[in-house]
C-alpha positions as CSV (number, residue, x, y, z in Angstrom):
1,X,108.4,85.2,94.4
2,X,105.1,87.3,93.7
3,X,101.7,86.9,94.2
4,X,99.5,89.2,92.3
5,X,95.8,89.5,92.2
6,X,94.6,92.8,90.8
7,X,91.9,92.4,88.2
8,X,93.3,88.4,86.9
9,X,91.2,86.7,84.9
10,X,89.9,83.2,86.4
11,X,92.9,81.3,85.1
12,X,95.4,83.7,87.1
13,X,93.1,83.6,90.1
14,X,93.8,80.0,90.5
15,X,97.3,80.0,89.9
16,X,97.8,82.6,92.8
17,X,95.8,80.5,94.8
18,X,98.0,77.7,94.5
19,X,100.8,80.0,95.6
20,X,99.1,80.8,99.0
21,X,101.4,78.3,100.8
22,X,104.6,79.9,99.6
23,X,103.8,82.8,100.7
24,X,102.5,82.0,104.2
25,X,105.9,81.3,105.0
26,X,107.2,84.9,104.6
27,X,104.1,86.5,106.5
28,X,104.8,83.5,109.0
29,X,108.6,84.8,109.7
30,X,107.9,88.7,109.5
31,X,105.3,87.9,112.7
32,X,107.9,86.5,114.7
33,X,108.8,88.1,117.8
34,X,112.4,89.6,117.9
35,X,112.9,89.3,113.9
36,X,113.0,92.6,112.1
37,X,113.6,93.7,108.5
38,X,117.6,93.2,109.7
39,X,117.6,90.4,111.0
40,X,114.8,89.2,108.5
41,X,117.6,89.7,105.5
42,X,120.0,88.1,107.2
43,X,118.2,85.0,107.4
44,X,117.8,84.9,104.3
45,X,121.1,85.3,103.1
46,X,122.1,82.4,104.9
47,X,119.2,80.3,104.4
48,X,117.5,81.7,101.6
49,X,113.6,81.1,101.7
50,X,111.6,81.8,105.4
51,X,110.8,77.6,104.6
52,X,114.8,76.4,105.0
53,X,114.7,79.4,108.0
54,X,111.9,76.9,109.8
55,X,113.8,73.8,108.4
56,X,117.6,74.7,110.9
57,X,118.5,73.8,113.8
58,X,118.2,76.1,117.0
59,X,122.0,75.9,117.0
60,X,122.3,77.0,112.9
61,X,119.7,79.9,113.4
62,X,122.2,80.8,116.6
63,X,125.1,81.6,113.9
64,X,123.4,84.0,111.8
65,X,124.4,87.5,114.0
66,X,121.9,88.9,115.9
67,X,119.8,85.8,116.6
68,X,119.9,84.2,120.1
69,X,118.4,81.5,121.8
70,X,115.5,83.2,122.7
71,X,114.9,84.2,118.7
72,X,115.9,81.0,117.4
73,X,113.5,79.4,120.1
74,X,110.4,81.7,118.7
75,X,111.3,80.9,115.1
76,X,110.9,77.1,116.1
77,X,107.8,76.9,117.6
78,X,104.6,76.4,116.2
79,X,103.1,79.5,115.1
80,X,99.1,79.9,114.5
81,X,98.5,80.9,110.4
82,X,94.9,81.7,110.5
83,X,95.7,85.0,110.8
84,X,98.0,85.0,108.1
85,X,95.7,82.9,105.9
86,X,92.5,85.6,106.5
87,X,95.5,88.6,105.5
88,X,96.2,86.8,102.3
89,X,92.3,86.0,101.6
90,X,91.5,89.5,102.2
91,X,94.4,90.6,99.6
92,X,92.6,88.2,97.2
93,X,89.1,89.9,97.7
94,X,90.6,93.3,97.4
95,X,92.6,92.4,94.4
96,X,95.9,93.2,95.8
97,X,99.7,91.1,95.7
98,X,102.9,90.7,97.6
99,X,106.2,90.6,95.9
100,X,109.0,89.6,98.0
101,X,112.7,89.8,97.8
102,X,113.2,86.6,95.8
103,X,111.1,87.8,93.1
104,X,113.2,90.1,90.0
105,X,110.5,92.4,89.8
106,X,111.4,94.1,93.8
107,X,112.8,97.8,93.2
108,X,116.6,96.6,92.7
109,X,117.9,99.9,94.8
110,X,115.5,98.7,97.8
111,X,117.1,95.4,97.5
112,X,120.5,96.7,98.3
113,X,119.6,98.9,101.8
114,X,120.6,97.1,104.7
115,X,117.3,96.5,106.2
116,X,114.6,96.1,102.8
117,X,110.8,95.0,103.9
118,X,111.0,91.2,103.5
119,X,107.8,91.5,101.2
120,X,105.8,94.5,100.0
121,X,101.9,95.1,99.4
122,X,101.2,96.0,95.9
123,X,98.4,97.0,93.9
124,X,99.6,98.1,90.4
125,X,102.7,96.6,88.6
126,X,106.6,97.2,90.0
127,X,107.7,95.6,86.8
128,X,109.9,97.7,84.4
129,X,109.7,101.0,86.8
130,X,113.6,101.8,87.0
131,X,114.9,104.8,87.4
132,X,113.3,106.4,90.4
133,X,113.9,109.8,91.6
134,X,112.1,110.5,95.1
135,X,110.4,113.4,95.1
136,X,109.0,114.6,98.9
137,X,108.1,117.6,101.2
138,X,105.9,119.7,103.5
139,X,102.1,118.7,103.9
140,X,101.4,121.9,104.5
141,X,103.0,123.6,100.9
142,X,102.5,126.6,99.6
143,X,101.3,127.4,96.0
144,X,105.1,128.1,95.1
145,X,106.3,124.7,96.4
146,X,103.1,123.1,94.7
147,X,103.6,124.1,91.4
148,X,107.2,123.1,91.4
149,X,106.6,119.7,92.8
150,X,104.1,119.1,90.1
151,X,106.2,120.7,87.5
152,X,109.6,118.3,88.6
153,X,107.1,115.5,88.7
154,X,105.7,116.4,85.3
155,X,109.8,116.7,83.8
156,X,110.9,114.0,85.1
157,X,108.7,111.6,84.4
158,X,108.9,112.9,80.8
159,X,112.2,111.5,80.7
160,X,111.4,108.2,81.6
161,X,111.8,108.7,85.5
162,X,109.6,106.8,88.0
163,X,108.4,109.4,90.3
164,X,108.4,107.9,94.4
165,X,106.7,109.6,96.8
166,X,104.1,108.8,99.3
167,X,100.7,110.3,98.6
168,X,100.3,112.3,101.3
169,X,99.0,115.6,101.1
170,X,101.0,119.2,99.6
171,X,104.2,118.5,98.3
172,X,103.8,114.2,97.6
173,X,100.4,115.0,95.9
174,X,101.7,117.3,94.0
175,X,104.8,115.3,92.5
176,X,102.7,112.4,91.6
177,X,100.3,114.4,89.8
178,X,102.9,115.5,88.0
179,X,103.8,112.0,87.0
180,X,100.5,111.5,85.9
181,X,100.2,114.8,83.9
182,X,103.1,113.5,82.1
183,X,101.1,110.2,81.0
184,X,104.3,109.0,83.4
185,X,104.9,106.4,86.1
186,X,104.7,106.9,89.8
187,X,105.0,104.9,93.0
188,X,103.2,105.7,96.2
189,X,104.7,104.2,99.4
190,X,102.0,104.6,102.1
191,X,102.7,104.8,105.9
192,X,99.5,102.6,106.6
193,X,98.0,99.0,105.3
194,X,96.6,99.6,101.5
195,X,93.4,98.7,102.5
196,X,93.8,102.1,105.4
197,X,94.0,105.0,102.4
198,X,95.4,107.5,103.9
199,X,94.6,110.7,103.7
200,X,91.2,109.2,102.8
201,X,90.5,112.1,100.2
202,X,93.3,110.7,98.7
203,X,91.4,107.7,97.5
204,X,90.9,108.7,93.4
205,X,94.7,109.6,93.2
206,X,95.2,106.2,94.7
207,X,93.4,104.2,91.5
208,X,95.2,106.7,89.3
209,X,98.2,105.4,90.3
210,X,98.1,102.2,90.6
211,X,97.3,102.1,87.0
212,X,100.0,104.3,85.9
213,X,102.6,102.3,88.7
214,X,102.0,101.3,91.8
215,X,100.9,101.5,95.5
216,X,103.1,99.2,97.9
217,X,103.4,99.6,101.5
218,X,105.2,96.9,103.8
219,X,102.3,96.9,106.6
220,X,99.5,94.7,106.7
221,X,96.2,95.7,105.4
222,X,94.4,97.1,107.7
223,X,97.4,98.8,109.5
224,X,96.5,102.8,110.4
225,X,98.9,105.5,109.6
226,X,100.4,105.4,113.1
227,X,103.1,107.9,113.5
228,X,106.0,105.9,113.9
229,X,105.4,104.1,110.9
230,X,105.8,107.1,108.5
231,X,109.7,107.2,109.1
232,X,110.2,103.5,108.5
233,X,107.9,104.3,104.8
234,X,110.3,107.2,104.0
235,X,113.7,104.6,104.2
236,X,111.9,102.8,101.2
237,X,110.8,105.7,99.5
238,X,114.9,106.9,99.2
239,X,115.7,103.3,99.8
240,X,114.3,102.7,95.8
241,X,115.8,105.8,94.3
242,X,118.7,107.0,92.8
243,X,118.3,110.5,94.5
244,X,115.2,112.1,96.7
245,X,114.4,115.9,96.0
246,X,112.7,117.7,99.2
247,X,110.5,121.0,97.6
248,X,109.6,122.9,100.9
249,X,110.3,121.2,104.6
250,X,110.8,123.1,107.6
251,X,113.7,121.9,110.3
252,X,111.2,119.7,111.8
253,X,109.8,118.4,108.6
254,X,109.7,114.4,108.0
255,X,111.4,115.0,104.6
256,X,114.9,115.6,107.1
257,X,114.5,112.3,107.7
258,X,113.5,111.3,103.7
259,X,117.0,113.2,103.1
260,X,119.0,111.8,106.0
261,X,118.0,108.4,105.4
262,X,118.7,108.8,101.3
263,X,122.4,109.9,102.5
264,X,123.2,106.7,104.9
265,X,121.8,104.8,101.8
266,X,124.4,106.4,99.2
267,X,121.7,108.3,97.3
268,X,121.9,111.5,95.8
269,X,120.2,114.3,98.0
270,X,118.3,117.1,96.3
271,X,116.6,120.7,97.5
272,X,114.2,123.1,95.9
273,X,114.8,126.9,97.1
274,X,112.3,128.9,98.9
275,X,111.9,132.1,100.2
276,X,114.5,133.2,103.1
277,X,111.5,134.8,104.9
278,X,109.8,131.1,104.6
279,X,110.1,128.7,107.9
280,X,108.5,126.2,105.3
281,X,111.9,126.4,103.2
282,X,114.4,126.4,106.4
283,X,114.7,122.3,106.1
284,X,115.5,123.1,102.4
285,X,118.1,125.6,103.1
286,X,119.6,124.1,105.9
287,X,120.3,120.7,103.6
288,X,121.9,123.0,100.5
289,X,124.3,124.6,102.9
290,X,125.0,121.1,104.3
291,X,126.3,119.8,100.3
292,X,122.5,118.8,98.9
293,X,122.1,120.0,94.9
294,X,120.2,122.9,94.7
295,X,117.4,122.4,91.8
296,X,115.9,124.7,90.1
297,X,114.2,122.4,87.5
298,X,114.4,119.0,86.5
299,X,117.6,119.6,84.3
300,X,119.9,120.2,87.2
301,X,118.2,116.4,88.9
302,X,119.2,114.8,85.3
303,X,122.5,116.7,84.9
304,X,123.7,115.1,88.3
305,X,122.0,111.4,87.7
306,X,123.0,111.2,84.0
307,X,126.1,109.1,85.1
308,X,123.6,106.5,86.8
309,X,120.5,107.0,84.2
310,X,123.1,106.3,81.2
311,X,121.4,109.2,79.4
312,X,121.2,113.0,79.3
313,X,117.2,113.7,78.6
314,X,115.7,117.4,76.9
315,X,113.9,119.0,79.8
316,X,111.7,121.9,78.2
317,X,112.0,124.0,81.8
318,X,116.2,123.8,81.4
319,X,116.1,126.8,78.9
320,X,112.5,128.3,78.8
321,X,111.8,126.3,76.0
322,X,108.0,125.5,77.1
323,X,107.5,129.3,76.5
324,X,108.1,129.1,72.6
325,X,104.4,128.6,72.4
326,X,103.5,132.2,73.9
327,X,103.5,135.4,72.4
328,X,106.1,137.8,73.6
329,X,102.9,140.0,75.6
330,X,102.5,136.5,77.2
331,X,105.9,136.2,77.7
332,X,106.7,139.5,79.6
333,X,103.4,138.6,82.1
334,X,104.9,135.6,83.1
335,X,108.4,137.3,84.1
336,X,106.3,140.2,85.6
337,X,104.9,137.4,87.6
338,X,107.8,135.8,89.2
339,X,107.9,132.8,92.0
340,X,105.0,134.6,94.2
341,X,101.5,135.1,93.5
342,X,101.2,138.6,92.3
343,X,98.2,141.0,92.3
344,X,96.2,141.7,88.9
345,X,96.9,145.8,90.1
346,X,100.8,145.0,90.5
347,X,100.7,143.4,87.0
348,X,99.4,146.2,85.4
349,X,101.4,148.6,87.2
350,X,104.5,146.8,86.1
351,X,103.6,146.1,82.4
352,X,102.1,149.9,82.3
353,X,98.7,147.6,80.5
354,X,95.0,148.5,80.6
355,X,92.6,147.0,83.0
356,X,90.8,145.0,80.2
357,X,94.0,144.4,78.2
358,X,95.4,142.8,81.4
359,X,92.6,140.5,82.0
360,X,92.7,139.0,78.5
361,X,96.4,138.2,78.7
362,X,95.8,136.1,82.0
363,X,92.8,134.4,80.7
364,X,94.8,133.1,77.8
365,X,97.4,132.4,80.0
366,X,95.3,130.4,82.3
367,X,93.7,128.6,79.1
368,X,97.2,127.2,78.3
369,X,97.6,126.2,81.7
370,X,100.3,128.5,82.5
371,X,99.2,130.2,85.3
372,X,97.1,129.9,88.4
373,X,94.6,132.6,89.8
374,X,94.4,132.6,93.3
375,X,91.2,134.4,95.5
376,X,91.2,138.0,95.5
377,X,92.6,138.5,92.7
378,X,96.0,137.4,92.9
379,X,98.3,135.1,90.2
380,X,100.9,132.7,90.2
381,X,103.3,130.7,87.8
382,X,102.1,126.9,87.2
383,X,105.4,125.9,87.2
Protein backbone atom coordinates (compact mmCIF):
# COMPACT_ATOMS: atom_id res chain seq x y z
CA UNK A 1 0.00 0.00 0.00
CA UNK A 2 1.16 3.73 -0.67
CA UNK A 3 0.04 6.88 0.07
CA UNK A 4 1.56 9.69 -1.87
CA UNK A 5 0.93 13.32 -1.73
CA UNK A 6 3.62 15.35 -3.45
CA UNK A 7 2.31 18.01 -5.71
CA UNK A 8 -1.44 15.77 -6.67
CA UNK A 9 -3.78 17.49 -8.24
CA UNK A 10 -7.26 17.82 -6.25
CA UNK A 11 -8.62 14.51 -7.59
CA UNK A 12 -5.45 12.51 -6.09
CA UNK A 13 -5.69 14.55 -2.94
CA UNK A 14 -8.86 13.03 -2.13
CA UNK A 15 -8.13 9.63 -3.00
CA UNK A 16 -5.15 9.65 -0.48
CA UNK A 17 -7.43 10.97 1.89
CA UNK A 18 -9.64 8.24 1.70
CA UNK A 19 -6.59 6.02 2.38
CA UNK A 20 -5.75 7.67 5.78
CA UNK A 21 -7.37 4.73 7.59
CA UNK A 22 -5.29 2.10 5.99
CA UNK A 23 -2.50 3.52 6.80
CA UNK A 24 -3.11 4.46 10.48
CA UNK A 25 -2.92 0.89 11.14
CA UNK A 26 0.76 0.56 10.21
CA UNK A 27 1.86 3.89 12.09
CA UNK A 28 -0.57 2.32 14.87
CA UNK A 29 1.67 -1.04 15.19
CA UNK A 30 5.25 0.53 14.57
CA UNK A 31 4.34 2.79 18.03
CA UNK A 32 3.81 -0.25 19.99
CA UNK A 33 5.98 -0.88 22.72
CA UNK A 34 8.28 -4.01 22.37
CA UNK A 35 7.59 -4.29 18.50
CA UNK A 36 10.55 -3.50 16.29
CA UNK A 37 11.30 -3.69 12.55
CA UNK A 38 11.93 -7.71 13.44
CA UNK A 39 9.33 -8.51 15.08
CA UNK A 40 7.21 -5.93 13.00
CA UNK A 41 7.99 -8.42 9.72
CA UNK A 42 7.26 -11.19 11.44
CA UNK A 43 3.79 -10.18 12.13
CA UNK A 44 3.28 -9.72 9.08
CA UNK A 45 4.24 -12.69 7.56
CA UNK A 46 1.88 -14.52 9.58
CA UNK A 47 -0.82 -12.19 9.60
CA UNK A 48 -0.24 -10.09 6.80
CA UNK A 49 -1.78 -6.46 7.27
CA UNK A 50 -1.06 -4.52 11.01
CA UNK A 51 -5.40 -4.68 10.76
CA UNK A 52 -5.54 -8.91 10.99
CA UNK A 53 -2.30 -8.24 13.61
CA UNK A 54 -5.12 -6.17 15.86
CA UNK A 55 -7.84 -8.73 14.70
CA UNK A 56 -5.73 -12.27 16.75
CA UNK A 57 -6.00 -13.55 19.66
CA UNK A 58 -3.43 -12.83 22.59
CA UNK A 59 -2.80 -16.56 22.33
CA UNK A 60 -2.20 -16.37 18.12
CA UNK A 61 0.06 -13.20 18.56
CA UNK A 62 1.98 -15.57 21.39
CA UNK A 63 3.07 -18.05 18.41
CA UNK A 64 4.70 -15.65 16.19
CA UNK A 65 8.53 -15.97 17.86
CA UNK A 66 9.55 -13.29 19.78
CA UNK A 67 6.17 -12.00 21.00
CA UNK A 68 5.15 -12.60 24.59
CA UNK A 69 2.40 -11.88 26.72
CA UNK A 70 3.43 -8.73 27.64
CA UNK A 71 3.79 -7.75 23.63
CA UNK A 72 0.73 -9.37 22.65
CA UNK A 73 -1.03 -7.60 25.70
CA UNK A 74 0.32 -3.94 24.29
CA UNK A 75 -0.73 -4.85 20.76
CA UNK A 76 -4.30 -5.47 22.16
CA UNK A 77 -5.06 -2.61 23.97
CA UNK A 78 -6.50 0.51 22.85
CA UNK A 79 -4.04 2.75 21.58
CA UNK A 80 -4.63 6.72 21.19
CA UNK A 81 -4.34 7.73 17.11
CA UNK A 82 -4.38 11.43 17.34
CA UNK A 83 -1.01 11.47 17.21
CA UNK A 84 -0.84 9.34 14.35
CA UNK A 85 -3.68 11.13 12.62
CA UNK A 86 -1.69 14.91 13.15
CA UNK A 87 1.73 12.75 11.53
CA UNK A 88 -0.30 11.76 8.56
CA UNK A 89 -2.04 15.41 8.28
CA UNK A 90 1.25 17.06 8.51
CA UNK A 91 2.63 14.62 5.58
CA UNK A 92 -0.40 15.83 3.62
CA UNK A 93 0.41 19.67 4.19
CA UNK A 94 4.04 18.99 3.33
CA UNK A 95 3.31 17.03 0.36
CA UNK A 96 5.00 13.95 1.35
CA UNK A 97 3.82 9.77 1.21
CA UNK A 98 4.42 6.49 2.88
CA UNK A 99 4.96 3.31 0.99
CA UNK A 100 4.85 0.28 2.95
CA UNK A 101 5.92 -3.20 2.45
CA UNK A 102 2.67 -4.44 0.81
CA UNK A 103 2.99 -1.99 -1.83
CA UNK A 104 5.27 -3.28 -5.32
CA UNK A 105 6.84 -0.06 -5.60
CA UNK A 106 9.18 -0.73 -1.91
CA UNK A 107 13.00 -1.22 -3.05
CA UNK A 108 12.76 -5.17 -3.72
CA UNK A 109 16.50 -5.67 -2.12
CA UNK A 110 15.14 -3.81 1.23
CA UNK A 111 12.27 -6.11 1.21
CA UNK A 112 14.48 -9.19 1.60
CA UNK A 113 16.81 -7.93 4.87
CA UNK A 114 15.70 -9.43 7.86
CA UNK A 115 14.57 -6.43 9.64
CA UNK A 116 13.09 -3.80 6.57
CA UNK A 117 11.28 -0.40 8.04
CA UNK A 118 7.58 -1.58 8.05
CA UNK A 119 6.89 1.79 6.03
CA UNK A 120 9.16 4.46 4.65
CA UNK A 121 8.67 8.44 4.27
CA UNK A 122 8.91 9.47 0.73
CA UNK A 123 8.94 12.50 -1.14
CA UNK A 124 9.84 11.80 -4.85
CA UNK A 125 8.91 8.50 -6.68
CA UNK A 126 10.57 4.80 -5.69
CA UNK A 127 8.91 3.56 -8.72
CA UNK A 128 11.11 2.00 -11.49
CA UNK A 129 14.51 2.91 -9.51
CA UNK A 130 16.32 -0.73 -9.72
CA UNK A 131 19.51 -1.23 -9.76
CA UNK A 132 21.06 0.55 -6.87
CA UNK A 133 24.64 0.67 -6.05
CA UNK A 134 25.39 2.51 -2.58
CA UNK A 135 27.77 4.87 -2.73
CA UNK A 136 29.13 6.33 1.00
CA UNK A 137 32.06 7.79 3.00
CA UNK A 138 33.82 10.35 5.16
CA UNK A 139 32.04 13.77 6.01
CA UNK A 140 35.08 15.21 6.27
CA UNK A 141 36.56 14.18 2.34
CA UNK A 142 39.21 15.47 0.75
CA UNK A 143 39.22 16.98 -2.79
CA UNK A 144 40.66 13.54 -4.09
CA UNK A 145 37.89 11.48 -2.42
CA UNK A 146 35.38 14.26 -3.76
CA UNK A 147 35.99 14.15 -7.13
CA UNK A 148 35.83 10.49 -7.33
CA UNK A 149 32.61 10.19 -5.45
CA UNK A 150 31.09 12.53 -7.88
CA UNK A 151 32.79 11.00 -10.83
CA UNK A 152 31.42 7.12 -9.72
CA UNK A 153 28.15 8.79 -9.04
CA UNK A 154 28.28 10.59 -12.46
CA UNK A 155 29.35 6.73 -14.29
CA UNK A 156 27.14 4.99 -12.73
CA UNK A 157 24.18 6.52 -13.02
CA UNK A 158 25.00 6.85 -16.76
CA UNK A 159 24.47 3.34 -16.92
CA UNK A 160 21.21 3.29 -15.65
CA UNK A 161 22.34 2.77 -11.88
CA UNK A 162 20.26 4.34 -8.92
CA UNK A 163 22.81 6.04 -6.89
CA UNK A 164 21.92 5.48 -2.62
CA UNK A 165 23.44 7.43 -0.32
CA UNK A 166 22.43 9.57 2.44
CA UNK A 167 22.91 13.35 1.82
CA UNK A 168 25.17 14.05 4.24
CA UNK A 169 28.02 16.18 3.85
CA UNK A 170 31.67 15.15 1.75
CA UNK A 171 31.60 11.87 0.29
CA UNK A 172 27.34 11.27 0.11
CA UNK A 173 27.08 14.90 -1.36
CA UNK A 174 29.37 14.25 -3.61
CA UNK A 175 27.97 10.84 -5.08
CA UNK A 176 24.51 12.21 -5.49
CA UNK A 177 25.64 15.14 -7.32
CA UNK A 178 27.07 12.94 -9.47
CA UNK A 179 23.76 11.29 -10.13
CA UNK A 180 22.43 14.40 -10.93
CA UNK A 181 25.22 15.59 -13.24
CA UNK A 182 24.50 12.50 -15.05
CA UNK A 183 20.63 13.70 -15.60
CA UNK A 184 20.53 10.18 -13.41
CA UNK A 185 18.53 8.83 -10.42
CA UNK A 186 19.49 9.07 -6.85
CA UNK A 187 18.02 8.05 -3.44
CA UNK A 188 18.83 9.91 -0.27
CA UNK A 189 18.16 7.93 2.95
CA UNK A 190 18.24 10.51 5.88
CA UNK A 191 19.07 9.69 9.53
CA UNK A 192 16.28 12.26 10.68
CA UNK A 193 12.32 12.88 9.95
CA UNK A 194 12.08 14.53 6.26
CA UNK A 195 10.54 17.41 7.56
CA UNK A 196 14.29 17.67 10.01
CA UNK A 197 16.78 18.36 6.71
CA UNK A 198 19.72 17.51 7.78
CA UNK A 199 22.53 19.05 7.28
CA UNK A 200 20.22 22.01 6.83
CA UNK A 201 22.52 23.56 4.01
CA UNK A 202 21.56 20.60 2.46
CA UNK A 203 18.09 21.75 1.72
CA UNK A 204 18.45 22.69 -2.43
CA UNK A 205 20.19 19.26 -2.96
CA UNK A 206 17.19 17.87 -1.16
CA UNK A 207 14.48 19.20 -3.94
CA UNK A 208 16.93 18.21 -6.59
CA UNK A 209 16.61 14.90 -5.67
CA UNK A 210 13.48 14.26 -4.95
CA UNK A 211 12.77 15.19 -8.48
CA UNK A 212 15.29 13.15 -10.02
CA UNK A 213 14.39 9.97 -7.24
CA UNK A 214 13.75 10.21 -3.95
CA UNK A 215 14.09 11.11 -0.22
CA UNK A 216 12.77 8.33 2.22
CA UNK A 217 13.67 7.97 5.76
CA UNK A 218 11.84 5.41 8.20
CA UNK A 219 11.48 8.11 11.17
CA UNK A 220 8.71 10.34 11.72
CA UNK A 221 8.72 13.82 10.54
CA UNK A 222 9.96 15.77 12.84
CA UNK A 223 12.55 13.25 14.15
CA UNK A 224 16.25 15.00 14.71
CA UNK A 225 19.30 13.32 13.37
CA UNK A 226 20.02 11.75 16.78
CA UNK A 227 23.16 9.72 16.62
CA UNK A 228 21.98 6.40 17.10
CA UNK A 229 19.74 6.63 14.29
CA UNK A 230 22.36 7.15 11.61
CA UNK A 231 23.42 3.29 11.90
CA UNK A 232 19.88 2.02 11.63
CA UNK A 233 19.69 4.55 8.13
CA UNK A 234 22.97 3.00 6.78
CA UNK A 235 21.21 -0.92 7.00
CA UNK A 236 18.73 0.55 4.39
CA UNK A 237 21.04 2.36 2.41
CA UNK A 238 23.10 -1.29 1.72
CA UNK A 239 19.93 -3.00 2.60
CA UNK A 240 18.45 -1.54 -1.11
CA UNK A 241 21.64 -2.15 -3.06
CA UNK A 242 23.24 -4.64 -4.97
CA UNK A 243 26.77 -3.45 -3.60
CA UNK A 244 27.82 -0.21 -1.35
CA UNK A 245 31.22 1.53 -2.44
CA UNK A 246 32.96 3.45 0.64
CA UNK A 247 35.46 6.49 -1.17
CA UNK A 248 37.52 7.68 1.98
CA UNK A 249 36.51 6.36 5.76
CA UNK A 250 38.80 6.18 8.50
CA UNK A 251 38.75 2.98 11.07
CA UNK A 252 36.19 4.75 12.96
CA UNK A 253 34.22 5.96 10.09
CA UNK A 254 30.21 5.12 9.92
CA UNK A 255 30.76 3.84 6.40
CA UNK A 256 32.51 0.48 8.51
CA UNK A 257 29.27 0.02 9.56
CA UNK A 258 27.56 0.89 5.80
CA UNK A 259 30.16 -2.04 4.65
CA UNK A 260 29.66 -4.43 7.59
CA UNK A 261 26.09 -4.22 7.41
CA UNK A 262 26.08 -4.67 3.27
CA UNK A 263 28.15 -8.02 4.01
CA UNK A 264 25.61 -9.61 6.72
CA UNK A 265 23.04 -8.62 3.94
CA UNK A 266 24.87 -10.57 1.04
CA UNK A 267 25.83 -7.49 -0.85
CA UNK A 268 28.73 -6.80 -2.76
CA UNK A 269 31.34 -4.54 -0.75
CA UNK A 270 33.34 -1.97 -2.60
CA UNK A 271 36.57 0.50 -1.72
CA UNK A 272 38.07 3.49 -3.38
CA UNK A 273 42.01 3.71 -2.69
CA UNK A 274 43.63 6.53 -0.94
CA UNK A 275 46.78 7.62 0.00
CA UNK A 276 48.88 5.25 2.52
CA UNK A 277 49.92 8.52 4.40
CA UNK A 278 45.89 9.27 4.67
CA UNK A 279 44.07 8.24 8.22
CA UNK A 280 40.93 9.30 6.00
CA UNK A 281 41.65 6.18 3.67
CA UNK A 282 42.67 3.55 6.60
CA UNK A 283 38.78 2.31 6.74
CA UNK A 284 39.24 1.86 2.92
CA UNK A 285 42.35 -0.07 3.16
CA UNK A 286 41.66 -1.98 5.94
CA UNK A 287 38.26 -3.37 4.02
CA UNK A 288 40.40 -4.24 0.56
CA UNK A 289 42.83 -6.28 2.63
CA UNK A 290 39.81 -7.86 4.29
CA UNK A 291 38.30 -9.24 0.41
CA UNK A 292 36.32 -5.75 -0.52
CA UNK A 293 36.88 -4.90 -4.62
CA UNK A 294 39.12 -2.39 -5.00
CA UNK A 295 37.65 0.37 -7.60
CA UNK A 296 39.26 2.45 -9.47
CA UNK A 297 36.35 3.73 -11.62
CA UNK A 298 32.99 2.77 -12.25
CA UNK A 299 34.02 -0.17 -14.70
CA UNK A 300 35.46 -2.37 -12.11
CA UNK A 301 31.69 -1.69 -9.89
CA UNK A 302 29.93 -2.90 -13.35
CA UNK A 303 32.40 -5.59 -14.21
CA UNK A 304 31.58 -7.31 -10.67
CA UNK A 305 27.62 -6.52 -10.79
CA UNK A 306 27.16 -7.40 -14.51
CA UNK A 307 25.95 -10.95 -13.40
CA UNK A 308 23.11 -9.29 -11.23
CA UNK A 309 22.54 -5.98 -13.62
CA UNK A 310 22.11 -8.53 -16.67
CA UNK A 311 24.27 -6.12 -18.73
CA UNK A 312 27.80 -4.96 -19.23
CA UNK A 313 27.51 -0.89 -19.63
CA UNK A 314 30.52 1.55 -21.62
CA UNK A 315 31.98 3.55 -18.87
CA UNK A 316 34.08 6.49 -20.54
CA UNK A 317 36.58 6.45 -17.29
CA UNK A 318 37.33 2.35 -18.00
CA UNK A 319 39.92 3.28 -20.82
CA UNK A 320 40.43 7.21 -20.82
CA UNK A 321 38.02 7.48 -23.24
CA UNK A 322 36.50 10.96 -21.75
CA UNK A 323 40.00 12.40 -22.78
CA UNK A 324 39.39 11.92 -26.68
CA UNK A 325 38.05 15.41 -26.53
CA UNK A 326 41.45 17.02 -25.39
CA UNK A 327 44.31 17.94 -27.25
CA UNK A 328 47.46 15.90 -26.59
CA UNK A 329 49.12 19.47 -24.55
CA UNK A 330 45.81 18.98 -22.50
CA UNK A 331 46.37 15.58 -22.23
CA UNK A 332 49.97 15.51 -20.87
CA UNK A 333 48.70 18.32 -18.05
CA UNK A 334 46.32 16.08 -16.79
CA UNK A 335 48.84 13.12 -16.27
CA UNK A 336 51.33 15.75 -14.94
CA UNK A 337 48.62 16.32 -12.59
CA UNK A 338 47.99 13.07 -10.95
CA UNK A 339 45.47 12.13 -7.91
CA UNK A 340 46.79 15.28 -5.73
CA UNK A 341 46.39 18.79 -6.13
CA UNK A 342 49.50 20.00 -7.76
CA UNK A 343 51.12 23.45 -7.78
CA UNK A 344 50.90 25.77 -11.05
CA UNK A 345 55.19 25.98 -10.44
CA UNK A 346 55.32 22.02 -10.21
CA UNK A 347 53.31 21.85 -13.51
CA UNK A 348 55.51 23.89 -15.30
CA UNK A 349 58.53 22.46 -13.99
CA UNK A 350 57.31 19.11 -15.09
CA UNK A 351 56.02 20.01 -18.59
CA UNK A 352 59.29 22.35 -18.97
CA UNK A 353 56.08 25.15 -20.26
CA UNK A 354 56.02 28.95 -19.98
CA UNK A 355 54.33 30.75 -17.23
CA UNK A 356 51.67 32.20 -19.68
CA UNK A 357 51.57 29.09 -21.77
CA UNK A 358 50.81 27.10 -18.53
CA UNK A 359 47.93 29.27 -17.53
CA UNK A 360 46.05 29.02 -20.81
CA UNK A 361 46.17 25.15 -20.78
CA UNK A 362 44.44 25.08 -17.24
CA UNK A 363 41.99 27.61 -18.06
CA UNK A 364 40.81 25.60 -20.99
CA UNK A 365 41.03 22.79 -18.86
CA UNK A 366 38.91 24.22 -16.27
CA UNK A 367 36.36 25.43 -19.04
CA UNK A 368 35.78 21.76 -20.02
CA UNK A 369 35.34 20.92 -16.52
CA UNK A 370 38.30 18.84 -16.25
CA UNK A 371 40.03 20.24 -13.57
CA UNK A 372 39.63 22.01 -10.27
CA UNK A 373 41.88 25.04 -8.99
CA UNK A 374 42.22 25.04 -5.52
CA UNK A 375 43.53 28.52 -3.26
CA UNK A 376 46.97 29.35 -3.75
CA UNK A 377 47.39 28.31 -6.70
CA UNK A 378 47.24 24.69 -6.66
CA UNK A 379 45.15 22.06 -9.20
CA UNK A 380 43.51 18.96 -9.11
CA UNK A 381 41.80 16.28 -11.45
CA UNK A 382 37.80 16.49 -11.51
CA UNK A 383 37.63 13.08 -11.64
Amino acid sequence: MSFRLCNSPENEVRANENHMEKILPWLKLKNVPGVGNLLYKRLLDQFGSPEHVFNASESELCRVPGITGRIAGAILSPVPVDADRCEIDLATEKGFGFITLADPAYPALLREIPDPPPFLYVCGNLENIQPCVAVVGSRHATDYGLAAARRLGSDLAACGITIVSGMARGIDTAAHLGALDADGSTIAVLGSGLNRIYPSENMELFQKISIKGAVISEFALNASPDPHHFPIRNRVISGMSLGTVIVEGSMNSGSLITARLAVEQGREVFAVPGSIRSYKSAGSHYLIKQGAKLVQHAGDIIDELSPLLGCQCPIGGRDGASRTCLSPEENALIEAMGPYPVHIDELARKLSLAPGKISGLLLQLELKGSIRQLPGNFFTCSS
